[in-house]
mmCIF entry with sequence, helices, sheets and N, C-alpha, C, O atoms, coordinates in Angstrom:
data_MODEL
# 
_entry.id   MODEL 
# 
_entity.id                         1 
_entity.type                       polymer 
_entity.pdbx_number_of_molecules   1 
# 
_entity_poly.entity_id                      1 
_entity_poly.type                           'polypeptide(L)' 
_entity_poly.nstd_linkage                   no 
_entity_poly.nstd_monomer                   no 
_entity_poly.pdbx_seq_one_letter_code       
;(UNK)(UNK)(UNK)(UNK)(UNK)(UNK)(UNK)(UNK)(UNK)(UNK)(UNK)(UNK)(UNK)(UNK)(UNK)(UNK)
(UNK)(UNK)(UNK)(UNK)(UNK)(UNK)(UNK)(UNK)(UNK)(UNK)(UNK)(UNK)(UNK)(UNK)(UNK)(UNK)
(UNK)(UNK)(UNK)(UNK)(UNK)(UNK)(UNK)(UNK)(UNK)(UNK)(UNK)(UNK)(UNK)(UNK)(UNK)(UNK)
(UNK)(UNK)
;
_entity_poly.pdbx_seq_one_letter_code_can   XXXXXXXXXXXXXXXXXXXXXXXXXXXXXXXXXXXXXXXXXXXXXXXXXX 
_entity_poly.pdbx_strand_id                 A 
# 
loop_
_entity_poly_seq.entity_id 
_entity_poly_seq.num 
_entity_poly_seq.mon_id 
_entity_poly_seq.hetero 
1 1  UNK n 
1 2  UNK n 
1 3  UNK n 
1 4  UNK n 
1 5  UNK n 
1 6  UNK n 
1 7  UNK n 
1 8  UNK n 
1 9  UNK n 
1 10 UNK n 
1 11 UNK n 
1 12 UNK n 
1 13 UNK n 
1 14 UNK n 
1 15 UNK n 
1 16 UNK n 
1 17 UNK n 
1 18 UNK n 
1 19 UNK n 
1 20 UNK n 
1 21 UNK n 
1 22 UNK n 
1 23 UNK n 
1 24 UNK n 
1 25 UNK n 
1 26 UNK n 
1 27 UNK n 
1 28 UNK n 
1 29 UNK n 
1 30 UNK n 
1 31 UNK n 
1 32 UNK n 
1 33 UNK n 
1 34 UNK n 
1 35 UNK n 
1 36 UNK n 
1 37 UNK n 
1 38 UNK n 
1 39 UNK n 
1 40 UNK n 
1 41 UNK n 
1 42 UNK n 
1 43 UNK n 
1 44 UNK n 
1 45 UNK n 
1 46 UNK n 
1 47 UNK n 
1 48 UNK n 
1 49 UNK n 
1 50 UNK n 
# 
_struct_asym.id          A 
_struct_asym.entity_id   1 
# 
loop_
_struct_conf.conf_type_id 
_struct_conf.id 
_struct_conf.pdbx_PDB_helix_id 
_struct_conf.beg_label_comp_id 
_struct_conf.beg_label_asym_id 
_struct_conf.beg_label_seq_id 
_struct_conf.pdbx_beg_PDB_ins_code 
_struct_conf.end_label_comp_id 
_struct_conf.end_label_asym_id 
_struct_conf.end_label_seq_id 
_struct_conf.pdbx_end_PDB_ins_code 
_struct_conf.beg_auth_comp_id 
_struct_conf.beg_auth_asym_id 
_struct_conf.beg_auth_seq_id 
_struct_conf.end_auth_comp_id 
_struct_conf.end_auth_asym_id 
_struct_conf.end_auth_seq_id 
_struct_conf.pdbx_PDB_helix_class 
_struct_conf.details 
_struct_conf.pdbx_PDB_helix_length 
HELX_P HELX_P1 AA1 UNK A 5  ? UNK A 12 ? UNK A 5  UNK A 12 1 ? 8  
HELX_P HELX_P2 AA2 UNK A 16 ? UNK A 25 ? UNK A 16 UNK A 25 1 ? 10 
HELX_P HELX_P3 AA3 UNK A 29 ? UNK A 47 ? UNK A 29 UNK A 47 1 ? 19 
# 
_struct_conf_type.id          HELX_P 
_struct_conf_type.criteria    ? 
_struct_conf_type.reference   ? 
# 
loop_
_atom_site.group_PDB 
_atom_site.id 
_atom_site.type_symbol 
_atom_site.label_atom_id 
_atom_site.label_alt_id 
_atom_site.label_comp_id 
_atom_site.label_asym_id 
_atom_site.label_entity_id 
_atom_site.label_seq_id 
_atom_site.pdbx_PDB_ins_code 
_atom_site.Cartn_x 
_atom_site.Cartn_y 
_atom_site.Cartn_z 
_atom_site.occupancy 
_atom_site.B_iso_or_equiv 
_atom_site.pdbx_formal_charge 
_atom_site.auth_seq_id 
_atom_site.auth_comp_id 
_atom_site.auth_asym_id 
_atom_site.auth_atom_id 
_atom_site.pdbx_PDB_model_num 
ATOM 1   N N  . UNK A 1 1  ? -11.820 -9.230  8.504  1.00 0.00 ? 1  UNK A N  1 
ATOM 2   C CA . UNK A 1 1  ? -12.672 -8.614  7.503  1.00 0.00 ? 1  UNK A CA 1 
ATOM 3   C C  . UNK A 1 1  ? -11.992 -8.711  6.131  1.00 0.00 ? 1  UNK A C  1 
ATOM 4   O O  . UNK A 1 1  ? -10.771 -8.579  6.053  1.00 0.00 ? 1  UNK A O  1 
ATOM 5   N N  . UNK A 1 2  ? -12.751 -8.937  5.045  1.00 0.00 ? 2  UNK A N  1 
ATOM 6   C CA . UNK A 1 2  ? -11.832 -9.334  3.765  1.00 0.00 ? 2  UNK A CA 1 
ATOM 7   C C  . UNK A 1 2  ? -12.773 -8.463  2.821  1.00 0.00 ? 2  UNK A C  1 
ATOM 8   O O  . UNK A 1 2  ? -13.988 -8.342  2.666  1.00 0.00 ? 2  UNK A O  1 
ATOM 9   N N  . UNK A 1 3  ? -11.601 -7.909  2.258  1.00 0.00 ? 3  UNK A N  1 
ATOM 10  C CA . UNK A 1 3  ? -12.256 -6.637  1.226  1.00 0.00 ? 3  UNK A CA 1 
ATOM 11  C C  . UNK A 1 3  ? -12.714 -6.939  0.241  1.00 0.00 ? 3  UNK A C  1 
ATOM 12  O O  . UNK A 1 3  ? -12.603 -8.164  0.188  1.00 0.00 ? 3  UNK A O  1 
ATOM 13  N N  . UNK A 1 4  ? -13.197 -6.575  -0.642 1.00 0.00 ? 4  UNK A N  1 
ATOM 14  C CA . UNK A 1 4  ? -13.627 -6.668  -2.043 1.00 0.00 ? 4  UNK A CA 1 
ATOM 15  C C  . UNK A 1 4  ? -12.026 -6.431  -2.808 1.00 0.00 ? 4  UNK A C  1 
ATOM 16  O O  . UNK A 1 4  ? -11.118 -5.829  -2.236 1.00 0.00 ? 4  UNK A O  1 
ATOM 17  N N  . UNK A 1 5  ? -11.917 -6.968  -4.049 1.00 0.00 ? 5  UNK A N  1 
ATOM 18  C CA . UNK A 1 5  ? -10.915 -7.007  -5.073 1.00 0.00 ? 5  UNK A CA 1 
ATOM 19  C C  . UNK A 1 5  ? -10.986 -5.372  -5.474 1.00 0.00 ? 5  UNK A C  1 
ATOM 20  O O  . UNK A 1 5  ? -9.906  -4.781  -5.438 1.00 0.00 ? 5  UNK A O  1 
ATOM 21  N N  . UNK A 1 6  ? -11.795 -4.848  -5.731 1.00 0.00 ? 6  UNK A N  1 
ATOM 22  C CA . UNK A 1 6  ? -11.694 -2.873  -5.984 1.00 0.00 ? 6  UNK A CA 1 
ATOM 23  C C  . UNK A 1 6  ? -11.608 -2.655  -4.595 1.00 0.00 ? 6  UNK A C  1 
ATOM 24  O O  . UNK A 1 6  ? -10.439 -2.303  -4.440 1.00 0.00 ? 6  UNK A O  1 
ATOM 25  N N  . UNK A 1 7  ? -12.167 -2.656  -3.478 1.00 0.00 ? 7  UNK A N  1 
ATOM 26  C CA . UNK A 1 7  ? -11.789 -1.460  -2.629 1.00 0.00 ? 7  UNK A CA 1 
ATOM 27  C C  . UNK A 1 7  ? -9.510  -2.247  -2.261 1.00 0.00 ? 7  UNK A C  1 
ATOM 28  O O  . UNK A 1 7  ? -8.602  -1.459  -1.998 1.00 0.00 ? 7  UNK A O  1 
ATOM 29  N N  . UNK A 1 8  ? -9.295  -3.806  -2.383 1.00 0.00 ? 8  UNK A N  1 
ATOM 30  C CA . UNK A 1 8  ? -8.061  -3.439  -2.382 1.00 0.00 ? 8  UNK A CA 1 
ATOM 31  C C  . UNK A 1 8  ? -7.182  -2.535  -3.011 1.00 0.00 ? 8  UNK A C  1 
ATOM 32  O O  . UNK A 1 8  ? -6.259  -1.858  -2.558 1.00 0.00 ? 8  UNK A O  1 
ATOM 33  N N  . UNK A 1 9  ? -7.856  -2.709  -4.646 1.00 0.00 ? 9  UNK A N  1 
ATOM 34  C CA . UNK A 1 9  ? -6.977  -2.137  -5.558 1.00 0.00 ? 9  UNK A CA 1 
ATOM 35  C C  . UNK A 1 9  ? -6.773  -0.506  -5.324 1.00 0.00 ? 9  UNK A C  1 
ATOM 36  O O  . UNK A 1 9  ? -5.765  0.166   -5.544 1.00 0.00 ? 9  UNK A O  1 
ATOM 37  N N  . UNK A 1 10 ? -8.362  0.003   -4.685 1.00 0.00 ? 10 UNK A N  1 
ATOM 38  C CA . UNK A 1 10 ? -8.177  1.722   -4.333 1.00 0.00 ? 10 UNK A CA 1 
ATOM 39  C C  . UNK A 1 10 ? -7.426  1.475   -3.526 1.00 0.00 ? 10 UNK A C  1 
ATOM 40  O O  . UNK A 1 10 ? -6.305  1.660   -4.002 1.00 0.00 ? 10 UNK A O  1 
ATOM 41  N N  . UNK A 1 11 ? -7.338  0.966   -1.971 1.00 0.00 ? 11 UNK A N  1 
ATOM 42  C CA . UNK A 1 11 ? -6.116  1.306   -1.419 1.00 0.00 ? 11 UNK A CA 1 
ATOM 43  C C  . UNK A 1 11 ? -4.677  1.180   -1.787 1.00 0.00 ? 11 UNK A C  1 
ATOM 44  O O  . UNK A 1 11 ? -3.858  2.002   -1.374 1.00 0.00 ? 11 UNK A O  1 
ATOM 45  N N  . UNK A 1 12 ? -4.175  -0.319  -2.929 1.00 0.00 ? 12 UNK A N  1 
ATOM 46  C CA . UNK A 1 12 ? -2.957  -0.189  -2.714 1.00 0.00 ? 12 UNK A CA 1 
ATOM 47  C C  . UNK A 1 12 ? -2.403  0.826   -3.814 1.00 0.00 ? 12 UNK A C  1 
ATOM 48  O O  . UNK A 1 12 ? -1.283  1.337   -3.786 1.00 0.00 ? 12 UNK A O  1 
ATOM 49  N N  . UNK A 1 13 ? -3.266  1.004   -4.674 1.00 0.00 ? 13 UNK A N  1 
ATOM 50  C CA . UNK A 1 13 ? -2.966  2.649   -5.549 1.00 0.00 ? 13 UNK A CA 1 
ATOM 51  C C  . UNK A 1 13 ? -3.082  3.915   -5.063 1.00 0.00 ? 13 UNK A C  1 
ATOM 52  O O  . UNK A 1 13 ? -2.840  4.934   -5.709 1.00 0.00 ? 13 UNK A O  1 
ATOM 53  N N  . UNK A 1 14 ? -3.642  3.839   -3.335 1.00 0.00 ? 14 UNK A N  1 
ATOM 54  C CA . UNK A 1 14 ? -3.142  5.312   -2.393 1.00 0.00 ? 14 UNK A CA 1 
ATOM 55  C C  . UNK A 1 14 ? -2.755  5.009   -1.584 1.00 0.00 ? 14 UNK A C  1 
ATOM 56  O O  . UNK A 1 14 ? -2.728  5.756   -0.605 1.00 0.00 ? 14 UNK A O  1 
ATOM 57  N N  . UNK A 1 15 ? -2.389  4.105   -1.557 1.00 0.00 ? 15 UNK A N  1 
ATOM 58  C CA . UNK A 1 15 ? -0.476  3.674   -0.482 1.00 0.00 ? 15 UNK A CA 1 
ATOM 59  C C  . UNK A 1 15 ? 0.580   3.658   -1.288 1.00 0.00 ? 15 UNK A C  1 
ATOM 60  O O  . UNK A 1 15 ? 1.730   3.946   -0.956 1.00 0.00 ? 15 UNK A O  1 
ATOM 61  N N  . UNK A 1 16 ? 0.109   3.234   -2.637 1.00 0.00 ? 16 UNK A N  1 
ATOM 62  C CA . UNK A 1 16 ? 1.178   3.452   -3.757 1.00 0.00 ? 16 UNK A CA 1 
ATOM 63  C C  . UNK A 1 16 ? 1.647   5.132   -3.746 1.00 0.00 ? 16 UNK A C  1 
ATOM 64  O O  . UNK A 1 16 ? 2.773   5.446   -3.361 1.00 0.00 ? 16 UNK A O  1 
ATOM 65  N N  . UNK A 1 17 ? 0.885   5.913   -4.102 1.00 0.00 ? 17 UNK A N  1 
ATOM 66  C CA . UNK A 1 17 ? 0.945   6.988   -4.276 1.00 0.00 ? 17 UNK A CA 1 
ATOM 67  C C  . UNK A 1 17 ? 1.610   7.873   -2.854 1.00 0.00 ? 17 UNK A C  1 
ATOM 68  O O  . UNK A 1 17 ? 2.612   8.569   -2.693 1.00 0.00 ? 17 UNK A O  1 
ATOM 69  N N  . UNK A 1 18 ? 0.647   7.498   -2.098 1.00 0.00 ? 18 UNK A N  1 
ATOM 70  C CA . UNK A 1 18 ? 1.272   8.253   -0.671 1.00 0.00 ? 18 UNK A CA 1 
ATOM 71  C C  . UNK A 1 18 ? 2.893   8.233   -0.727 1.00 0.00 ? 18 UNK A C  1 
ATOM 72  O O  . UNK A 1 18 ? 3.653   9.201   -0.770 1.00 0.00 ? 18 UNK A O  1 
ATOM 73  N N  . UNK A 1 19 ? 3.340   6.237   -0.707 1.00 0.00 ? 19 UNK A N  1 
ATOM 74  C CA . UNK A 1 19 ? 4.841   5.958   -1.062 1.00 0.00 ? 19 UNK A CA 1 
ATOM 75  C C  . UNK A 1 19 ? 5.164   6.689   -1.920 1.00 0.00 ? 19 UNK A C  1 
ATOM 76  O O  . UNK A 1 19 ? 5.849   7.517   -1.320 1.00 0.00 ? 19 UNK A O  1 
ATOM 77  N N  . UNK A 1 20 ? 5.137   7.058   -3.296 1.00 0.00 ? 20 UNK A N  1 
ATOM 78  C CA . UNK A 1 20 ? 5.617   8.033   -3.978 1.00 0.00 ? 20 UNK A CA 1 
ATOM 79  C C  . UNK A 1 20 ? 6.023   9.099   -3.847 1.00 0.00 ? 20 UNK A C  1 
ATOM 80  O O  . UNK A 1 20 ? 7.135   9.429   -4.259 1.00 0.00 ? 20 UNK A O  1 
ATOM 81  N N  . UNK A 1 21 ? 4.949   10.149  -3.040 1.00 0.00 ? 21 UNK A N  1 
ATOM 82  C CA . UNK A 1 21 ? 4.810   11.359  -2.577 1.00 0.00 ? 21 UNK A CA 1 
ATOM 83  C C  . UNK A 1 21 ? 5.910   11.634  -1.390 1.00 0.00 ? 21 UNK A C  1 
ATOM 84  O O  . UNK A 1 21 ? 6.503   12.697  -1.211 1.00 0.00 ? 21 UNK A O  1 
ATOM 85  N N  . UNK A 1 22 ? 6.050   10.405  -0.605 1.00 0.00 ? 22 UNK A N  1 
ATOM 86  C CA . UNK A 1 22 ? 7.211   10.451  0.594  1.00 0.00 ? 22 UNK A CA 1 
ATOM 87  C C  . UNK A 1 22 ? 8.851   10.162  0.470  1.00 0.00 ? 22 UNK A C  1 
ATOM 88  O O  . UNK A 1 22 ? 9.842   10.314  1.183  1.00 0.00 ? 22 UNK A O  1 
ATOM 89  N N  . UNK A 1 23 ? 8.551   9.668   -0.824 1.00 0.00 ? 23 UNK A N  1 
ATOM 90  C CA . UNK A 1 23 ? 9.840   9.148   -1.879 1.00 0.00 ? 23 UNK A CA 1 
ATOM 91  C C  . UNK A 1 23 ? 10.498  10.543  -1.846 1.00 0.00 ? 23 UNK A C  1 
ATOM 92  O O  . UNK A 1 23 ? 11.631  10.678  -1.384 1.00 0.00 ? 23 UNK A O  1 
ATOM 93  N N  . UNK A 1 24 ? 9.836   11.514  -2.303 1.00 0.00 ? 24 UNK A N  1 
ATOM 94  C CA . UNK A 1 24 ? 9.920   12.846  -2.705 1.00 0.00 ? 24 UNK A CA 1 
ATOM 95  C C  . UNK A 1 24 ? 10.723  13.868  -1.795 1.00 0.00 ? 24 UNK A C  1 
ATOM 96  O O  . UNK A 1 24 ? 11.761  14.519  -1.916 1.00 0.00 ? 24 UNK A O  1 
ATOM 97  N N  . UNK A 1 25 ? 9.512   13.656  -0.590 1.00 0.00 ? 25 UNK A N  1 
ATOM 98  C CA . UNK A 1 25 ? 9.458   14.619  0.582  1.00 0.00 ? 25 UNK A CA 1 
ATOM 99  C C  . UNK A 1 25 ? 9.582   14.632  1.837  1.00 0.00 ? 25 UNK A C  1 
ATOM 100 O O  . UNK A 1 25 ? 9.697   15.577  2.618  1.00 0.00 ? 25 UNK A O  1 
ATOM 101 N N  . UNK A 1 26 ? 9.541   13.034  2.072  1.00 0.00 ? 26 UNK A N  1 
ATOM 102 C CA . UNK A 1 26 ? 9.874   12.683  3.693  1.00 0.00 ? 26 UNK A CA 1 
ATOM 103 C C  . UNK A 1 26 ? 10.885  11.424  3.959  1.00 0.00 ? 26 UNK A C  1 
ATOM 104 O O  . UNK A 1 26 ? 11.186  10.482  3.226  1.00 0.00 ? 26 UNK A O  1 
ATOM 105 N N  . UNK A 1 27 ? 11.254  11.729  5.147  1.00 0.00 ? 27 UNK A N  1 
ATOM 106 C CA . UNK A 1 27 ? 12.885  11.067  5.528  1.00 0.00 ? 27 UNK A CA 1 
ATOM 107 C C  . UNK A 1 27 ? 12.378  9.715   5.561  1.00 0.00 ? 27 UNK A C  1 
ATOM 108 O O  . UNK A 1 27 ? 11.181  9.430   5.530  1.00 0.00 ? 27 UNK A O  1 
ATOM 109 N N  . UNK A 1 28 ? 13.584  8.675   5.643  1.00 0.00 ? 28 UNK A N  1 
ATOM 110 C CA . UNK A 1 28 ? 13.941  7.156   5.378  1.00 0.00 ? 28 UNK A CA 1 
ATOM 111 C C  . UNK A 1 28 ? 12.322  6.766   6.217  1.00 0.00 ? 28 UNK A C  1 
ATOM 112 O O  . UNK A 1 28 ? 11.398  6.212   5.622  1.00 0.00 ? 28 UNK A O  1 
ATOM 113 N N  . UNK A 1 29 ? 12.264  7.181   7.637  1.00 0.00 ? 29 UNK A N  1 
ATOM 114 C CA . UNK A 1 29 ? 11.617  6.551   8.275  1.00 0.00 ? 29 UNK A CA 1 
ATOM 115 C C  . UNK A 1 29 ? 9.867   6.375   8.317  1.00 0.00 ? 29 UNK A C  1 
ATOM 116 O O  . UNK A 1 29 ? 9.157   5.654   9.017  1.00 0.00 ? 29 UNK A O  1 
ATOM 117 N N  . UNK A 1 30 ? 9.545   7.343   7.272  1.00 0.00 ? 30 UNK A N  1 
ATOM 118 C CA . UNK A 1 30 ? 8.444   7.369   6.623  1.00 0.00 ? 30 UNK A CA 1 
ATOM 119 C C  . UNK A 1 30 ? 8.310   7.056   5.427  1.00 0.00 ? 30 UNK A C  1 
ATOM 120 O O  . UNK A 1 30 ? 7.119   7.067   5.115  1.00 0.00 ? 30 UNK A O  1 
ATOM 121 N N  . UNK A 1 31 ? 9.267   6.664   4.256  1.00 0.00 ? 31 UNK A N  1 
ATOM 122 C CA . UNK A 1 31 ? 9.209   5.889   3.551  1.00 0.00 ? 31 UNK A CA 1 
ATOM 123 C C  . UNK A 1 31 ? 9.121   4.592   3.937  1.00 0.00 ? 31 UNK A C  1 
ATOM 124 O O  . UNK A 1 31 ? 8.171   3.928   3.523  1.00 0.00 ? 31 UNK A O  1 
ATOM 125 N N  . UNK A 1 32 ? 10.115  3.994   4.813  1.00 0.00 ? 32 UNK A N  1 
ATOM 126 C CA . UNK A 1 32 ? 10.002  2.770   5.416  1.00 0.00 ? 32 UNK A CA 1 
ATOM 127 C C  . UNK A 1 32 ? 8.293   2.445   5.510  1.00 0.00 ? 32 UNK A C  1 
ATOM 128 O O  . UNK A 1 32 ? 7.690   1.658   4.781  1.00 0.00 ? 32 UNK A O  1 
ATOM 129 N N  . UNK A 1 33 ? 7.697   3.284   6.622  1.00 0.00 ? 33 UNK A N  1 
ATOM 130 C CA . UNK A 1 33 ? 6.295   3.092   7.042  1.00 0.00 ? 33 UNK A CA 1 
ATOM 131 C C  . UNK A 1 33 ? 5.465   3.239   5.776  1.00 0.00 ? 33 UNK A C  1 
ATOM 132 O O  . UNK A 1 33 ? 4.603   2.369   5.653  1.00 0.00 ? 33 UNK A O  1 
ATOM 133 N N  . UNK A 1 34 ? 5.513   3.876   5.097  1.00 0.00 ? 34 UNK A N  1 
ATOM 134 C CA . UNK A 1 34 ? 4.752   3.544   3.628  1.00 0.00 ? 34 UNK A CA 1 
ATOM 135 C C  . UNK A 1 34 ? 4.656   2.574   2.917  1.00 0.00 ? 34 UNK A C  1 
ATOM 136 O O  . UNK A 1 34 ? 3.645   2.003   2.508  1.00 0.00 ? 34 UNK A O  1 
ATOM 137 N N  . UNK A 1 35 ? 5.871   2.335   2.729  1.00 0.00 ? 35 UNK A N  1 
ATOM 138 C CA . UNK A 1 35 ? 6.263   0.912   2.067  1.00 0.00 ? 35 UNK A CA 1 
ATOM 139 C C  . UNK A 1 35 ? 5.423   -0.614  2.627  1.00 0.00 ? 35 UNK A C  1 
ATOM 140 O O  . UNK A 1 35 ? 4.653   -1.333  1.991  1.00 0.00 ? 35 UNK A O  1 
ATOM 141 N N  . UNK A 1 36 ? 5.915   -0.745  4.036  1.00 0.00 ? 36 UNK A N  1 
ATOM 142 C CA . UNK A 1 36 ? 5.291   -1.757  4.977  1.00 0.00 ? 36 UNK A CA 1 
ATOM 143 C C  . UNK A 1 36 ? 4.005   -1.955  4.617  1.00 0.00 ? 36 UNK A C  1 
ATOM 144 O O  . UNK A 1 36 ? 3.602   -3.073  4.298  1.00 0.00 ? 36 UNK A O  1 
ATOM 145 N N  . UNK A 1 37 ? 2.902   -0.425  4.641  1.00 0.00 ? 37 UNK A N  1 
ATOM 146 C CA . UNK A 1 37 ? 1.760   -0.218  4.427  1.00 0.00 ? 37 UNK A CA 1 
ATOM 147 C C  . UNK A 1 37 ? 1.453   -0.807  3.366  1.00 0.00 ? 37 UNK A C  1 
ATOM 148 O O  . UNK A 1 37 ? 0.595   -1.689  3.335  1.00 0.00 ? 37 UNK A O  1 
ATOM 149 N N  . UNK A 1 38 ? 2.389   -0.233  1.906  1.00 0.00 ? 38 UNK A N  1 
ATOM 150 C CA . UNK A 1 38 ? 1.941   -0.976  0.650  1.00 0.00 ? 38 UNK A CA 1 
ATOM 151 C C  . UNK A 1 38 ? 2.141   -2.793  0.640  1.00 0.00 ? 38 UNK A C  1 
ATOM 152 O O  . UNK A 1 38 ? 1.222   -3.535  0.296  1.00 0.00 ? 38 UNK A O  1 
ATOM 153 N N  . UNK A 1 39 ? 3.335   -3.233  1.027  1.00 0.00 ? 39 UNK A N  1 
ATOM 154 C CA . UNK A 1 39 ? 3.103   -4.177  1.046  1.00 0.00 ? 39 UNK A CA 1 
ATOM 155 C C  . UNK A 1 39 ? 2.606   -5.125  1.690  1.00 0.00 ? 39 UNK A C  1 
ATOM 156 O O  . UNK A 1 39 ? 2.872   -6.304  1.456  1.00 0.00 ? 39 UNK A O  1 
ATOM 157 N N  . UNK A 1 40 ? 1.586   -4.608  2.851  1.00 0.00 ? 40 UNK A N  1 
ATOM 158 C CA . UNK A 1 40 ? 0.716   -5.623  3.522  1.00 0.00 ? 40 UNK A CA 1 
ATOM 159 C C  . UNK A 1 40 ? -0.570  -5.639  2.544  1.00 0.00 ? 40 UNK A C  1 
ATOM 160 O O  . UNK A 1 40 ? -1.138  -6.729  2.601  1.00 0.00 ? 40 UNK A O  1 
ATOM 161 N N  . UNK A 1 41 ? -1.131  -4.794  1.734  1.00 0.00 ? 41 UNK A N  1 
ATOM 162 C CA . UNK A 1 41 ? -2.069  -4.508  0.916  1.00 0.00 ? 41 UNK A CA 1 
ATOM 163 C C  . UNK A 1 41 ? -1.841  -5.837  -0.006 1.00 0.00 ? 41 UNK A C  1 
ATOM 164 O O  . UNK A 1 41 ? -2.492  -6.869  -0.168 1.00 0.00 ? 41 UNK A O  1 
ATOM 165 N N  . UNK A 1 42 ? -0.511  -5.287  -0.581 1.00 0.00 ? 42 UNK A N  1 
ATOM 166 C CA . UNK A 1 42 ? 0.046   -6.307  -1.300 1.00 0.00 ? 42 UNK A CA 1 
ATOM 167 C C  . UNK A 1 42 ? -0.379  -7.426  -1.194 1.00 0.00 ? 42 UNK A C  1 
ATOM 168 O O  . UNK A 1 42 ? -1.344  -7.864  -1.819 1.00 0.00 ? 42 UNK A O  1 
ATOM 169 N N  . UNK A 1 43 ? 0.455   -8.183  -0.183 1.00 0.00 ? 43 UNK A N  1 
ATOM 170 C CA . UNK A 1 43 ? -0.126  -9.560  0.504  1.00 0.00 ? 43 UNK A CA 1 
ATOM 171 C C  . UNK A 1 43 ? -1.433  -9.954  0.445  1.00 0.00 ? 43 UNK A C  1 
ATOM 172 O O  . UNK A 1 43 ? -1.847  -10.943 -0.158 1.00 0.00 ? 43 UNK A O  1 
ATOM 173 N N  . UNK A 1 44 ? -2.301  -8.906  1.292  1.00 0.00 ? 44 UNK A N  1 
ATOM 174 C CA . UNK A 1 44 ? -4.032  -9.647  1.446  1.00 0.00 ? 44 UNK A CA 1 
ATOM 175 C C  . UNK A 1 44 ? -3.807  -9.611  -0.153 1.00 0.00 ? 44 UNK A C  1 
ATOM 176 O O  . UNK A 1 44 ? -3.281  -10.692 -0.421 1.00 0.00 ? 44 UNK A O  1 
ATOM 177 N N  . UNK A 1 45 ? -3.951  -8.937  -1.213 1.00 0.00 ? 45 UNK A N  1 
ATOM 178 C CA . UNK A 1 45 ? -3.886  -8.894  -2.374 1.00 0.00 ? 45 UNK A CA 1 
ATOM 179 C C  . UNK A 1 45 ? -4.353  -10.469 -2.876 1.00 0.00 ? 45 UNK A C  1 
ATOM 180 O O  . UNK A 1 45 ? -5.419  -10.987 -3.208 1.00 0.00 ? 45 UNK A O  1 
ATOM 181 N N  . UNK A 1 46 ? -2.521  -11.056 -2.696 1.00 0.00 ? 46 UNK A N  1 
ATOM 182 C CA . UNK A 1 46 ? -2.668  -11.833 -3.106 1.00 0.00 ? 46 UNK A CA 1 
ATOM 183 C C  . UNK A 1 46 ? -3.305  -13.257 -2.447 1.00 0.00 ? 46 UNK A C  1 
ATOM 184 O O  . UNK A 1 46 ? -3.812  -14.204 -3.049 1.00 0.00 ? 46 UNK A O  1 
ATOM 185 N N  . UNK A 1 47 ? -3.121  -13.089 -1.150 1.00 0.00 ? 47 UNK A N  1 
ATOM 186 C CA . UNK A 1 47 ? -3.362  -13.974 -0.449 1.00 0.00 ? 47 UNK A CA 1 
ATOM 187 C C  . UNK A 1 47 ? -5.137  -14.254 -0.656 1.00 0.00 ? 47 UNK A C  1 
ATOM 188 O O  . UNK A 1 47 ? -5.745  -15.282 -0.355 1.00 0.00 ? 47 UNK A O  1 
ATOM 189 N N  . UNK A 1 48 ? -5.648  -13.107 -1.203 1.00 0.00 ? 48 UNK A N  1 
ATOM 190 C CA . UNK A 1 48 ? -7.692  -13.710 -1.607 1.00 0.00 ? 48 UNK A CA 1 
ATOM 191 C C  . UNK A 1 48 ? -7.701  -14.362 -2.824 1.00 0.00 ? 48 UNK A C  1 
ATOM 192 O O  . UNK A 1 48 ? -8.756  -14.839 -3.243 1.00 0.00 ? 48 UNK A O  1 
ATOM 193 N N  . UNK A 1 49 ? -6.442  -14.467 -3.588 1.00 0.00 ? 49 UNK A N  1 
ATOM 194 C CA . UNK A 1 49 ? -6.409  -14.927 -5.018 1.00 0.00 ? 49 UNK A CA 1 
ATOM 195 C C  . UNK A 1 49 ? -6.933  -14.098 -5.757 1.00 0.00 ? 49 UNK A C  1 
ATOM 196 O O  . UNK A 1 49 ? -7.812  -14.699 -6.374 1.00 0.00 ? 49 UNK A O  1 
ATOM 197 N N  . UNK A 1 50 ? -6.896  -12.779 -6.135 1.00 0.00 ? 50 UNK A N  1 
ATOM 198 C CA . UNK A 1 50 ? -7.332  -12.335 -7.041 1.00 0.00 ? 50 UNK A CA 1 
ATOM 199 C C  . UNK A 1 50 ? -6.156  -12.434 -7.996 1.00 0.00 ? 50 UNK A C  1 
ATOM 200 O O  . UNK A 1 50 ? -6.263  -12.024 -9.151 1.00 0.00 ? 50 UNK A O  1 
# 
């Protein structure tokens, strides 16, 4: 399934954020899992060519 260029951008700006928020408040191993999250977003990102 391949997203639209806005619904990526809403998610990787609340995986961004989530990552932020866990930066803050939760241990290595949920930052780790945030991160992963953001950067698979990342990827399709770029990988549709936007």
């Amino acid at each position: 399934m391949t997203m639209s260029k806005e619904e990526l951008i809403h998610d990787i700006e609340e995986a961004r954020i989530r990552l932020n928020t866990s930066i803050e408040h939760d241990d290595k191993d949920v930052i780790y899992l945030r991160s992963v999250e953001l950067d698979k977003l990342i990827e399709q990102y770029i990988a549709a060519g936007y």
